[in-house]
N, CA, C and O of each residue as an XYZ file, in Angstrom:
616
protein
N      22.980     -7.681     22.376
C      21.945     -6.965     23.080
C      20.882     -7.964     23.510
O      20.572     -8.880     22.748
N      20.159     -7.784     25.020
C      19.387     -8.347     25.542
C      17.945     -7.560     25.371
O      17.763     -6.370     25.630
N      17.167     -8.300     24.979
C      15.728     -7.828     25.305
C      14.595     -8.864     25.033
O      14.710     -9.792     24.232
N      13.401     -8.587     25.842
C      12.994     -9.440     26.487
C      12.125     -9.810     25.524
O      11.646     -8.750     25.120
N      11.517    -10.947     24.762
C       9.870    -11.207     24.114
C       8.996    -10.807     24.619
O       8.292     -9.893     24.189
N       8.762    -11.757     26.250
C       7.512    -11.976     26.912
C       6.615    -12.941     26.231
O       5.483    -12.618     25.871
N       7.042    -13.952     26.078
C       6.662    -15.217     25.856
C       7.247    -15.771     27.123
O       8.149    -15.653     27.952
N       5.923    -16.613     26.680
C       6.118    -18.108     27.954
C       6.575    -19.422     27.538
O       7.243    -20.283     28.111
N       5.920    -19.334     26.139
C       6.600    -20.247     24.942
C       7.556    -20.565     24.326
O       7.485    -20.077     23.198
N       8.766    -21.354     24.522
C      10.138    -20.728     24.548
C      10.472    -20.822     22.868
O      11.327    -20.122     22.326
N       9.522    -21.953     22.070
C       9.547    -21.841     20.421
C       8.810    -20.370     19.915
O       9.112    -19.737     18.903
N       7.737    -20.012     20.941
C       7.205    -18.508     20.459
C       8.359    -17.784     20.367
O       8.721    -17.248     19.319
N       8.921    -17.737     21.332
C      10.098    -16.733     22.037
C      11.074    -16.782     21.249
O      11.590    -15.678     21.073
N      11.885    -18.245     20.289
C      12.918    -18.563     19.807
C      12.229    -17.702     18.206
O      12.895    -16.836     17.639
N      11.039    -18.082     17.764
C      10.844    -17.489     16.729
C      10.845    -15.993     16.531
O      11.260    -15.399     15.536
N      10.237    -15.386     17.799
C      10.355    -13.623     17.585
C      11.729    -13.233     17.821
O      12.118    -12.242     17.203
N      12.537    -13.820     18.594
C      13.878    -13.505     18.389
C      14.578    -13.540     17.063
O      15.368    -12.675     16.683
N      14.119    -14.932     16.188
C      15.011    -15.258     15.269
C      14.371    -14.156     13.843
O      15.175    -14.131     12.911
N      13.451    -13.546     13.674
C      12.603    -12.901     13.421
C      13.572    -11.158     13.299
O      13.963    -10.505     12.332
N      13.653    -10.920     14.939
C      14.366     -9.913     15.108
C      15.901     -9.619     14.718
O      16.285     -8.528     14.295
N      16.548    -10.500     14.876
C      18.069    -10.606     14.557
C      17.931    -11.076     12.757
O      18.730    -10.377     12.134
N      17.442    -11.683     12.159
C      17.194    -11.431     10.563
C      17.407     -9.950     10.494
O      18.392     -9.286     10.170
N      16.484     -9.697     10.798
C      16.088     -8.294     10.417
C      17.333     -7.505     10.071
O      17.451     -6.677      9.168
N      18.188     -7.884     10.898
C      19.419     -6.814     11.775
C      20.761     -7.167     10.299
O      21.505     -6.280      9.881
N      20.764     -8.772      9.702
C      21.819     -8.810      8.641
C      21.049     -8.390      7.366
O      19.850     -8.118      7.301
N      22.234     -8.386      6.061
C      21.939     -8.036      4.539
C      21.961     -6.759      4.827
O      22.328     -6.033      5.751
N      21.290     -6.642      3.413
C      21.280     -5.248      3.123
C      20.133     -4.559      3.838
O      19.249     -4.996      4.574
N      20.586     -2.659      3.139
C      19.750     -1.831      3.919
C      18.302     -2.520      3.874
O      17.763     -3.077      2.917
N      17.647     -2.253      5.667
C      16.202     -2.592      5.543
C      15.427     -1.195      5.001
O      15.605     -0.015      5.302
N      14.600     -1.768      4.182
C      13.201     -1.088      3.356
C      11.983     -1.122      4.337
O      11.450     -2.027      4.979
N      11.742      0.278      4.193
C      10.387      0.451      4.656
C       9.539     -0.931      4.558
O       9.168     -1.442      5.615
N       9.261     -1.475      3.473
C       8.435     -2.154      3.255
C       8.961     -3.753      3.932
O       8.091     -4.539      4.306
N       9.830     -3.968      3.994
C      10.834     -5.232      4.562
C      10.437     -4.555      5.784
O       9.300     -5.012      5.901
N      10.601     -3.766      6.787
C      10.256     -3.672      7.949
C       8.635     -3.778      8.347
O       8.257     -4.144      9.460
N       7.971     -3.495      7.538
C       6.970     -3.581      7.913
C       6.408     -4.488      7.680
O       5.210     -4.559      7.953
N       7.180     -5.655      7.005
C       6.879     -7.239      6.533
C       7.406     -8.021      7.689
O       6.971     -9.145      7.940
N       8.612     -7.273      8.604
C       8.643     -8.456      9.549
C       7.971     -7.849     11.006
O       7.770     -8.597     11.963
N       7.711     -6.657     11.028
C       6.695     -6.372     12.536
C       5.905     -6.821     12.001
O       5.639     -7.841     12.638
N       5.104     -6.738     10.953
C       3.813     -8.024     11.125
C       3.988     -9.080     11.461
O       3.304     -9.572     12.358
N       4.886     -9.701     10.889
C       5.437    -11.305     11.166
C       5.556    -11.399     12.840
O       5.125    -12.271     13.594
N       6.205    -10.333     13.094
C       6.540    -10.782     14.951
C       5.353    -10.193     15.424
O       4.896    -11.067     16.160
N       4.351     -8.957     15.453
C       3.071     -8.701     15.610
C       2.104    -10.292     15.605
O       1.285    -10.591     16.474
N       2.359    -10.896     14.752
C       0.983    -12.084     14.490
C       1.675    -13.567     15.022
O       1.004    -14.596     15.097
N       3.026    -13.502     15.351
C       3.485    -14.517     16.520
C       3.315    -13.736     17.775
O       3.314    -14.603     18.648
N       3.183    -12.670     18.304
C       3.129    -12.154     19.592
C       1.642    -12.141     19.965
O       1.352    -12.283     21.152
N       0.483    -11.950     18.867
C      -1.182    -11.799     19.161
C      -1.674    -12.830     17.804
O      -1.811    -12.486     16.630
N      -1.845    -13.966     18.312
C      -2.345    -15.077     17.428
C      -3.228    -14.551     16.343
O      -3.224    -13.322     16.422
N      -3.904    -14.927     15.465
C      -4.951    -14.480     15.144
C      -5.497    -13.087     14.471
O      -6.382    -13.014     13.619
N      -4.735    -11.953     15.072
C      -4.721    -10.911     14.497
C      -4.244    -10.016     13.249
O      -4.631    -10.803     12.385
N      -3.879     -9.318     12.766
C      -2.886     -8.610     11.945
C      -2.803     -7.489     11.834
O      -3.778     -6.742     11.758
N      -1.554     -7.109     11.802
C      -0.542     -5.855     12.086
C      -1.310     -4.730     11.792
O      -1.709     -4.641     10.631
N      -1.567     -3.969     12.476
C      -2.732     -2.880     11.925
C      -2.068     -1.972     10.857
O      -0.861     -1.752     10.947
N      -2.684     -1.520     10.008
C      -1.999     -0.343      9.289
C      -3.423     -0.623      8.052
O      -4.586     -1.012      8.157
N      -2.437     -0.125      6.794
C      -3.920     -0.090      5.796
C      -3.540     -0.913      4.683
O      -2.431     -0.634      4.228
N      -4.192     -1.910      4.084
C      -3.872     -2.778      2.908
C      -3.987     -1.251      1.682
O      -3.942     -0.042      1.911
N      -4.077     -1.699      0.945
C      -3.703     -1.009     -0.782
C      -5.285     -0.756     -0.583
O      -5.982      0.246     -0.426
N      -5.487     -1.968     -0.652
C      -7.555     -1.932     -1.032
C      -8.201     -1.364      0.154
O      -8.967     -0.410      0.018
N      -8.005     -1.769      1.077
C      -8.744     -0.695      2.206
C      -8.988      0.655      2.193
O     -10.091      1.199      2.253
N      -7.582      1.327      2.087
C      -7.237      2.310      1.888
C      -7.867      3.355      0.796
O      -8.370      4.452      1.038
N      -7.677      2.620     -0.662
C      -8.604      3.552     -1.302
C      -9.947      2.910     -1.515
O     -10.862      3.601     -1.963
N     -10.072      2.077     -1.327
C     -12.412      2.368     -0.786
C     -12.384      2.898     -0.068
O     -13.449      3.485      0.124
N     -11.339      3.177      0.879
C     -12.103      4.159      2.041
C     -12.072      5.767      1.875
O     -12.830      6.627      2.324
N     -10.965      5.855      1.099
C     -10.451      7.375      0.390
C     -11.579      7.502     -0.698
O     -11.942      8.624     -1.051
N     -12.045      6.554     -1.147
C     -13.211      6.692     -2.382
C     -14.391      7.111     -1.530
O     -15.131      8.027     -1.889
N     -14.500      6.697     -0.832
C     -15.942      6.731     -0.195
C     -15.865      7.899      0.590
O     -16.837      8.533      1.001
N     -14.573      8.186      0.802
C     -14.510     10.294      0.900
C     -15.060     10.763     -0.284
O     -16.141     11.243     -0.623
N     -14.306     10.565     -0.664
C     -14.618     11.373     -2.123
C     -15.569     11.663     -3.042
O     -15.796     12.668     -3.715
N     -16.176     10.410     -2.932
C     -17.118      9.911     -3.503
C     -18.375     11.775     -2.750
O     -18.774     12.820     -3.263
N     -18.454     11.187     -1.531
C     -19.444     11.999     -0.844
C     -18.417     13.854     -0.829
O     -18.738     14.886     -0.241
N     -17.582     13.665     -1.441
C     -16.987     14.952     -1.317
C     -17.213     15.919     -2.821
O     -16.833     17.080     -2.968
N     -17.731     15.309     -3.555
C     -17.605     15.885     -5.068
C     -18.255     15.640     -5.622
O     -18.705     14.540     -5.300
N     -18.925     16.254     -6.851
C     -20.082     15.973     -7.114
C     -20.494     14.886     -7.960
O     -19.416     14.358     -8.233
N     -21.145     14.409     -8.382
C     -21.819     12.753     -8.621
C     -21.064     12.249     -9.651
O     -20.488     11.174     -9.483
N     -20.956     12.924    -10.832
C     -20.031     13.067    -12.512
C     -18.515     12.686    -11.791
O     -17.802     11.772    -12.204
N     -18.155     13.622    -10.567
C     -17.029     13.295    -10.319
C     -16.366     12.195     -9.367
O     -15.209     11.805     -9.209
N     -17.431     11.911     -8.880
C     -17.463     10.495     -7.755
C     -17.476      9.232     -8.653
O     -16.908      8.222     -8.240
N     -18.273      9.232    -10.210
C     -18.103      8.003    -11.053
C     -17.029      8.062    -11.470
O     -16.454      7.004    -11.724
N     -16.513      9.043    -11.642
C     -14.988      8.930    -12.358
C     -13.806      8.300    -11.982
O     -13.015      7.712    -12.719
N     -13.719      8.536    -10.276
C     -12.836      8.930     -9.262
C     -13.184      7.341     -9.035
O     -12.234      6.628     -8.712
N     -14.262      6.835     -9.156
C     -14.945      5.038     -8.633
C     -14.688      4.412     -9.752
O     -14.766      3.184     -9.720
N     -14.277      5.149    -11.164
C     -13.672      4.332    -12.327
C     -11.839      3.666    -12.334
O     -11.256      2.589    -12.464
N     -11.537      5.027    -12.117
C     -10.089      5.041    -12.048
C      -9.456      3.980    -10.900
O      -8.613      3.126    -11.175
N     -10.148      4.249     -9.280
C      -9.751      3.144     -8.364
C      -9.681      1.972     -8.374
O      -8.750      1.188     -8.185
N     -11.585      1.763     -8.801
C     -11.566      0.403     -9.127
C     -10.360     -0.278    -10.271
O      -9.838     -1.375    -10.071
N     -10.117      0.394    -11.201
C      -9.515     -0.358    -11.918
C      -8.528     -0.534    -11.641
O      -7.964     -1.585    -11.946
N      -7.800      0.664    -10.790
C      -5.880      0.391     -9.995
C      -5.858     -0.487     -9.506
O      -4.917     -1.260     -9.683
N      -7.158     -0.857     -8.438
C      -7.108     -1.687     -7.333
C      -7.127     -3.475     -8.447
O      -6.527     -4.473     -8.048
N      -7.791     -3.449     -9.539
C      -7.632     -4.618    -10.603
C      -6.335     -4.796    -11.083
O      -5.658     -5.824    -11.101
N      -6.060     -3.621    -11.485
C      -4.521     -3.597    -11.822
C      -3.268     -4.689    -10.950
O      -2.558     -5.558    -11.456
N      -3.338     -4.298     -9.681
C      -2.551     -4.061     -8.542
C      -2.638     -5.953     -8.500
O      -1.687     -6.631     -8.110
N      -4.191     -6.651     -9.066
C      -4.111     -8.140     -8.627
C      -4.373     -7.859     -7.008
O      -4.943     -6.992     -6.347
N      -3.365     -9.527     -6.650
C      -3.366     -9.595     -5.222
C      -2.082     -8.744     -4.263
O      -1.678     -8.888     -3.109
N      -1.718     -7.841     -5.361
C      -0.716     -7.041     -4.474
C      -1.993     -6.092     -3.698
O      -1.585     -5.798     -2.575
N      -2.900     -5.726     -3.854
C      -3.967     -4.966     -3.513
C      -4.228     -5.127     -1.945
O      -4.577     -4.248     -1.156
N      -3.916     -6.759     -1.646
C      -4.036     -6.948     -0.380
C      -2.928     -6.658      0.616
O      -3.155     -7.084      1.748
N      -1.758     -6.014      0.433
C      -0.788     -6.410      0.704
C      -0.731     -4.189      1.047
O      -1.377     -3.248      0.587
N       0.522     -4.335      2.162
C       0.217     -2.600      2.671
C       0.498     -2.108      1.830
O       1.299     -2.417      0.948
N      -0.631     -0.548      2.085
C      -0.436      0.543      1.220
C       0.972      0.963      0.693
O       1.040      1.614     -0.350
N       2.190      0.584      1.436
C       3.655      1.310      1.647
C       4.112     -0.283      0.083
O       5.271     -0.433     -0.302
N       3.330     -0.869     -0.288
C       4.228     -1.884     -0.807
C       4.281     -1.456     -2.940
O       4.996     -1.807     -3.879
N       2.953     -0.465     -2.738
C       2.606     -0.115     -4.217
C       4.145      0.777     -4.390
O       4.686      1.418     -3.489
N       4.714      0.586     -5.978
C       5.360      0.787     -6.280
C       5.163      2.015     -7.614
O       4.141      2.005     -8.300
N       6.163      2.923     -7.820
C       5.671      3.562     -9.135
C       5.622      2.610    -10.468
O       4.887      2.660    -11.455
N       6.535      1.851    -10.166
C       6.081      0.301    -11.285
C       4.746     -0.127    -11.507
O       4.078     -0.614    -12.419
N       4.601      0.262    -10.256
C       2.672     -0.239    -10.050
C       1.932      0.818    -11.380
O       1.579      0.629    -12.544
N       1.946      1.565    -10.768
C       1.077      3.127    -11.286
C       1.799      3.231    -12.569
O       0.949      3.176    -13.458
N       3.270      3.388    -13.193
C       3.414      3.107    -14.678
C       2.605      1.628    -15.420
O       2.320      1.662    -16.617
N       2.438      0.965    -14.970
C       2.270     -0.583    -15.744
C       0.008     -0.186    -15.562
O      -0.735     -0.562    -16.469
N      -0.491      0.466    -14.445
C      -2.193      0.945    -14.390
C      -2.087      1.694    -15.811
O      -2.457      1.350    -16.934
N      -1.385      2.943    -15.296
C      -0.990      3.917    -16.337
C      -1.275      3.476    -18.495
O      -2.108      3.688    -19.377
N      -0.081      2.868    -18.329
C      -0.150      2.128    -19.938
C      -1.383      1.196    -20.317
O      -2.035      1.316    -21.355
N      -1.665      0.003    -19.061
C      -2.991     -0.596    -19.458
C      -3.930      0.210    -19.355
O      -4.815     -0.646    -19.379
N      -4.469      1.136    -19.262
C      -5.657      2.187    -19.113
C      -5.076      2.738    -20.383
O      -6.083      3.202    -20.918
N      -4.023      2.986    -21.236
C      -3.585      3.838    -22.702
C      -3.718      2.902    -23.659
O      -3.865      3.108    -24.864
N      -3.670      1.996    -23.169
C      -3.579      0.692    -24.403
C      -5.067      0.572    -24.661
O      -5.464      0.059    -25.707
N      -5.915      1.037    -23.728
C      -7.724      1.027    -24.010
C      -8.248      1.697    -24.465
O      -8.842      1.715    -25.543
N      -8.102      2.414    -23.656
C      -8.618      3.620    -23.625
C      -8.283      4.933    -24.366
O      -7.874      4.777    -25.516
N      -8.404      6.427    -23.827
C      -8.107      7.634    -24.853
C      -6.869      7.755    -23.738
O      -6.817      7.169    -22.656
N      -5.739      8.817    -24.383
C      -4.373      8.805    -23.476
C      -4.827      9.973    -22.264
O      -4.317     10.011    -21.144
N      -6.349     11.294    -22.968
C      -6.416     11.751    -21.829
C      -7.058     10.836    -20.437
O      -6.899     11.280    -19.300
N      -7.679      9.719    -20.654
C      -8.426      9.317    -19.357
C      -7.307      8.221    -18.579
O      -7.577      7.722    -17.486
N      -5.964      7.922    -19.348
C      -4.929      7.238    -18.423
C      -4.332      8.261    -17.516
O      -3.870      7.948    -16.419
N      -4.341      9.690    -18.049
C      -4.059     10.686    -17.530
C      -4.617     10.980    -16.241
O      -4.101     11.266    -15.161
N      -5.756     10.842    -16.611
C      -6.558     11.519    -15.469
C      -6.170     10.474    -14.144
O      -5.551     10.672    -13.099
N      -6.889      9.197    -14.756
C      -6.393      7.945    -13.945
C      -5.430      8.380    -12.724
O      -5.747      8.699    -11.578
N      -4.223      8.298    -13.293
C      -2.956      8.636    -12.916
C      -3.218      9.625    -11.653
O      -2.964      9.475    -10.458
N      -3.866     10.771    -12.422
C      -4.023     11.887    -11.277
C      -4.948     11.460     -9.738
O      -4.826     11.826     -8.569
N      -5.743     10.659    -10.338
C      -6.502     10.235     -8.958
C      -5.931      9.218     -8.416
O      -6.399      8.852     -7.338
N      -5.060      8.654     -8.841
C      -3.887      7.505     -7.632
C      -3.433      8.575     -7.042
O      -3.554      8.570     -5.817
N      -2.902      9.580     -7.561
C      -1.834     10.574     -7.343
C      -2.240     11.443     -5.846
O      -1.455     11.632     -4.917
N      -3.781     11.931     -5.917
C      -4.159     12.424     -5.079
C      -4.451     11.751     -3.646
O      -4.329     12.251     -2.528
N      -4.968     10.175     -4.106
C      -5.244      9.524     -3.581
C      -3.751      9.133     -2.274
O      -3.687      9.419     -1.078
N      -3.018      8.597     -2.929
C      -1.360      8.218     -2.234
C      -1.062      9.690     -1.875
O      -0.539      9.555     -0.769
N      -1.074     10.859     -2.107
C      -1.236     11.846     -1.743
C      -1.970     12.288     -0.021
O      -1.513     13.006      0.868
N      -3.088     11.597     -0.093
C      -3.457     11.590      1.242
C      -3.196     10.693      1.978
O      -3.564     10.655      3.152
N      -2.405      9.678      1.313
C      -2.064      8.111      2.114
C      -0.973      8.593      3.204
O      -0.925      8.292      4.397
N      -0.256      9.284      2.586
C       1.382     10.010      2.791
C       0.938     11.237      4.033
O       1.558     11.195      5.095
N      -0.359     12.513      3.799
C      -0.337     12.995      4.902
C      -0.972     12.170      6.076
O      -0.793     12.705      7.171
N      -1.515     11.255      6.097
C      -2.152     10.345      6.516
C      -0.921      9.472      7.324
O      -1.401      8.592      8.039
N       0.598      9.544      7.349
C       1.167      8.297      7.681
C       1.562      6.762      7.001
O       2.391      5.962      7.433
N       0.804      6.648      5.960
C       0.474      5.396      5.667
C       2.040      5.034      4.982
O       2.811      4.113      5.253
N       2.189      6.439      3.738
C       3.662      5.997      3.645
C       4.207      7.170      3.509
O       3.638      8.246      3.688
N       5.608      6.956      3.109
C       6.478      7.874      3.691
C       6.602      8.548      2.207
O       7.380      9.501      2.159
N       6.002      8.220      1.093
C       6.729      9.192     -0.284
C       5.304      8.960     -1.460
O       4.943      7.797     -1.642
N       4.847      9.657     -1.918
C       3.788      9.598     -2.847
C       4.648      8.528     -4.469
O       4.917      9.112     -5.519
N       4.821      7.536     -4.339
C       5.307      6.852     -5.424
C       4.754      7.318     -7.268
O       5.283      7.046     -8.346
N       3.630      8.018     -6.965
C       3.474      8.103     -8.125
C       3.510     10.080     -8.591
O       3.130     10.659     -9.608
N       3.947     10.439     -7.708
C       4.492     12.027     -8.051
C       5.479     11.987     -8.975
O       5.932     13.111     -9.191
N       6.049     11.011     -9.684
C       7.479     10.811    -10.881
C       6.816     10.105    -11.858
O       7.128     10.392    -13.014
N       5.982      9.255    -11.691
C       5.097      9.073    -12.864
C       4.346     10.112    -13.839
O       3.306     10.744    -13.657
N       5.110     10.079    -14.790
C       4.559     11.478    -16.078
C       3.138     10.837    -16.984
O       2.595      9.767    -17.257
N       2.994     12.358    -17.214
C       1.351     11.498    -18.099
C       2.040     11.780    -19.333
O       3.010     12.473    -19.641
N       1.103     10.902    -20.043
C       1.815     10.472    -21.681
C       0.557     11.935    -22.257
O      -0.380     12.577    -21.783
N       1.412     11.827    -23.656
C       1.548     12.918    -24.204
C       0.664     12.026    -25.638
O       0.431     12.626    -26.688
C-alpha cells in the first residue's frame, strides 16, 4: 500500500514510514502501543509539539480541580489526598497517557495506602481513582475503567 507522508525531507519521510510499517508486524497492537507510535509519527510530522491527548497527571488535577469545586470542602481534602498520592504512586509513569495506567497500577496504590494506613481509607482511595478513570473513559481518554476489577480489601 501507497500513501503519502508529505514530507519534503526524504529522512523525515523514511522515518514516518518506517514508523508506520513497524506498527503493521508482531503481535496484536495495544491501545497503548498505538498511541505510543502516533505520537512518535505526530512529533516527527510537527517538530516540537506533542500528541495531544491527556498525561495520567494532567488529567486528574484537572478532574480534582472539578471536584474539588464540586463537593464540599471535607470532601475536596479527601478526594486531593487520595490523587495526590496515586499520582506519587504512579512515579514517572504519571507523565506518560492516561490509557497507559494499568490495574497493576491501582492494586500496587491500593496495598501501599494498606500497608499505612487504616484498610478503610485504601478503600476509599481506590474508589476515587475509580470515579476518577470513570470519567476519563466517558470522557474518551480510555477505552475501559482499569480499576472497576480492583476489589477493596476486607
Amino acid at each position: 500500500m501507497q500513501r503519502t507522508t508529505k514530507q519534503t525531507d526524504r529522512r523525515k519521510a523514511y522515518e514516518f514510514a518506517h514508523k508506520l510499517e513497524s506498527a503493521t508486524r508482531g503481535n496484536a497492537l495495544t491501545e497503548i502501543q498505538a498511541r505510543k507510535i502516533l505520537a512518535e509519527i505526530y512529533a516527527i510530522r510537527n517538530p516540537g509539539e506533542t500528541f495531544p491527548g491527556s498525561s495520567a497527571s494532567d488529567f486528574f488535577k484537572s478532574w480534582l480541580v472539578n471536584k474539588v469545586r464540586e463537593t464540599a470542602e471535607a470532601t475536596g481534602v479527601r478526594y486531593s489526598r487520595a490523587i495526590n498520592s496515586f499520582l506519587d504512586s504512579l512515579g514517572d509513569h504519571a507523565n506518560l497517557d492516561i490509557s497507559a495506567i494499568t490495574s497493576r497500577d491501582v492494586i500496587a496504590f491500593r496495598d501501599h495506602v494498606a500497608a499505612r494506613l487504616a484498610t478503610s481509607t485504601a478503600n476509599h482511595a481506590v474508589k476515587v481513582v475509580r470515579m476518577a478513570l470513570k470519567d476519563a473513559q466517558a470522557a474518551g481518554l480510555v477505552t475501559a475503567n482499569v480499576a472497576i476489577g480492583v476489589l477493596i480489601l476486607v
